[in-house]
C-alpha positions as CSV (number, residue, x, y, z in Angstrom):
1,X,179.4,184.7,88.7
2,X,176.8,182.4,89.6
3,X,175.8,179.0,87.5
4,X,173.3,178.5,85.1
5,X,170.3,176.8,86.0
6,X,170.7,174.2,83.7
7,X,173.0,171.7,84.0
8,X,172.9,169.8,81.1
9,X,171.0,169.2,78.0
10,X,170.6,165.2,76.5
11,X,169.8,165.2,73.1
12,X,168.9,161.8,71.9
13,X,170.4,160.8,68.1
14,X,170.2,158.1,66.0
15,X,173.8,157.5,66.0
16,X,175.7,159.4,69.4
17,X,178.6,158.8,68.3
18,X,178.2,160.7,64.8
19,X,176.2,163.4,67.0
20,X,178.8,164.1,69.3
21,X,181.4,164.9,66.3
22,X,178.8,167.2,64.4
23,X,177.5,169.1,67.7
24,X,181.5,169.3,68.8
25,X,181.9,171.2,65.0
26,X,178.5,173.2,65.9
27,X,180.3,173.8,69.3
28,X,183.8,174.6,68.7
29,X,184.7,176.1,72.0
30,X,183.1,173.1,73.8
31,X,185.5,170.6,75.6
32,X,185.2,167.1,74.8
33,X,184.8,165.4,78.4
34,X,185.0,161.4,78.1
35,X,183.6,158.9,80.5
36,X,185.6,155.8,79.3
37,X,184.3,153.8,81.8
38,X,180.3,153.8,80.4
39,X,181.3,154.5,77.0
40,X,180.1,157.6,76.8
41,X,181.1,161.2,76.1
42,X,180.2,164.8,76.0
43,X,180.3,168.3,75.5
44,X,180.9,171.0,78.1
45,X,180.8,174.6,77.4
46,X,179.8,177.5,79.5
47,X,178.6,175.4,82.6
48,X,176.5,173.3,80.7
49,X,176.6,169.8,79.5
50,X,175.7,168.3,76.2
51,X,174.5,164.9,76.4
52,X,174.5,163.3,72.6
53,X,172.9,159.6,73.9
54,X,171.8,156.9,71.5
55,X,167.5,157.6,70.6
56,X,165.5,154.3,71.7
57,X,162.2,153.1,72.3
58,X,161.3,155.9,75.6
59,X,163.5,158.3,73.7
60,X,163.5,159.8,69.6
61,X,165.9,161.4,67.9
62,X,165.6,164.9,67.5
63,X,163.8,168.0,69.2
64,X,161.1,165.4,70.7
65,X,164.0,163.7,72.3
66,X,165.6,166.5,73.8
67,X,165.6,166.7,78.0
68,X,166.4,169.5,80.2
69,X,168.6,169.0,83.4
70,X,168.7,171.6,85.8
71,X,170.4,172.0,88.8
72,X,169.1,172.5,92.0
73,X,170.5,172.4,95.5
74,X,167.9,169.9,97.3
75,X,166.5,167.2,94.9
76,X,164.3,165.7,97.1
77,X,162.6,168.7,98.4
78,X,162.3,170.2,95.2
79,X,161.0,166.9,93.5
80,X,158.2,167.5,96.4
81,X,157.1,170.9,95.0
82,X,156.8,169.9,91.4
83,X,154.9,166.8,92.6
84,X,152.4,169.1,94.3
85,X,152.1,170.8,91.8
86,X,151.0,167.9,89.8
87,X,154.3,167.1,87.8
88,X,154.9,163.3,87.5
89,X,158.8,161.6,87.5
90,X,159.2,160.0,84.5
């Protein structure tokens, strides 16, 4: 089985810690994983991460908020293609 291309999925909310209890009861199967050490935690289901983080300033709440992490096995070289190609790192 190989992995999905997308490693994780950050949804930004005006309250993560409230969004992380109501996508866990969206997600049922999803595993809780906690990073005590940052004061943050997740949900992981099927490969894939979900990121509930705090909205701010760079970031809303809600589908305007929402970024897309995917995996890839050379960063910098594929960072290099999507510059060519005109993307810009945010």
């Amino acid at each position: 089985m190989s992995l999905c291309p997308i490693a994780a999925v950050r949804i930004h909310v005006s309250d993560w810690r409230a969004g992380l209890n109501g996508y866990q009861q969206a997600f049922p199967p999803a595993r809780r994983v906690a990073l005590s050490a940052f004061d943050f935690a997740c949900l992981a289901l099927d490969g894939v991460r979900r990121e509930i983080v705090q909205a701010d300033a760079k970031a809303a709440s809600g589908a305007a908020g929402s970024v897309v992490y995917w995996r890839c096995d050379d960063l910098d070289h594929r960072a290099a293609q999507l510059a060519a190609l005109g993307a810009a790192r945010y």
